[in-house]
C-alpha positions in Angstrom: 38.0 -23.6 94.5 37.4 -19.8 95.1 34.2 -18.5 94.8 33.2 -15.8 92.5 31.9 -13.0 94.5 29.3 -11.1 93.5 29.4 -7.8 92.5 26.6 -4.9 92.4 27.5 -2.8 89.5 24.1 -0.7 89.5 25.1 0.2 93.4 26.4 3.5 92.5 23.7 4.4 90.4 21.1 3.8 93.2 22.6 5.3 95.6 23.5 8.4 93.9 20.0 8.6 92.2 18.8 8.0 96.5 21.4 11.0 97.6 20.2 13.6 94.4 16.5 12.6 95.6 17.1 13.8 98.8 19.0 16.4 98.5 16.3 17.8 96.2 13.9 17.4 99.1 16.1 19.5 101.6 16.4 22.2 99.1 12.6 22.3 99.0 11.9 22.2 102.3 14.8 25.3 102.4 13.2 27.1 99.8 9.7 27.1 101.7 11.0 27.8 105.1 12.7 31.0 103.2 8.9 31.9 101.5 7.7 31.2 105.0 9.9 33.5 106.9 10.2 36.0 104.0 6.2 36.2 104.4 6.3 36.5 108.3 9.1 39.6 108.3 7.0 41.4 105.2 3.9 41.2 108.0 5.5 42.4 110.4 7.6 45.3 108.8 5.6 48.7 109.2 4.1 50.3 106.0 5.7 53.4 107.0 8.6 54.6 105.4 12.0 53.4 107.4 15.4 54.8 106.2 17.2 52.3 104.2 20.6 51.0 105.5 22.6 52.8 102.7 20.1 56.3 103.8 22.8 58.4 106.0 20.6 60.0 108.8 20.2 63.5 109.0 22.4 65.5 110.5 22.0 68.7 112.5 22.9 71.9 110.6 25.3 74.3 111.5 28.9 75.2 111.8 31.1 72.8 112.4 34.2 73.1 115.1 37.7 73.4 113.9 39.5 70.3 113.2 42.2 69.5 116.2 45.9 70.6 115.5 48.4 67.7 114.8 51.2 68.2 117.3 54.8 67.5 116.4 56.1 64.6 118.3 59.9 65.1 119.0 62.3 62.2 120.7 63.4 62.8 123.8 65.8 60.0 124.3 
């Protein structure tokens, strides 16, 4: 006679409820480490005004030089 085994039919539900559970807490503890370093770079960034990224710097007026002529390339061969 065979024996009936026994089968855990609420298994997936645990363990998926277990992995969502901790997944959540990872995404906490990202989202704080990202307050906490977010925090320590707005500390240390200078209150004086810093040119933005997208801010070209300024550039030193005055005439500029003649663009270089192309010159023709011709085959030799």
């Amino acid at each position: 006679m065979v024996t009936a085994r026994k089968i855990d039919k609420d298994r997936h539900e645990r363990t998926s409820a277990a992995a969502r559970a901790l997944m959540e807490a990872e995404r906490l503890t990202r989202q704080a480490k990202t307050a906490r370093l977010r925090e320590q770079r707005l500390a240390a960034t200078p209150a004086t005004k810093t040119p933005s990224p997208a801010e070209p710097p300024p550039r030193a007026t005055g005439p500029k030089p003649p663009p270089m002529k192309k010159r023709k390339m011709t085959d030799i061969s």
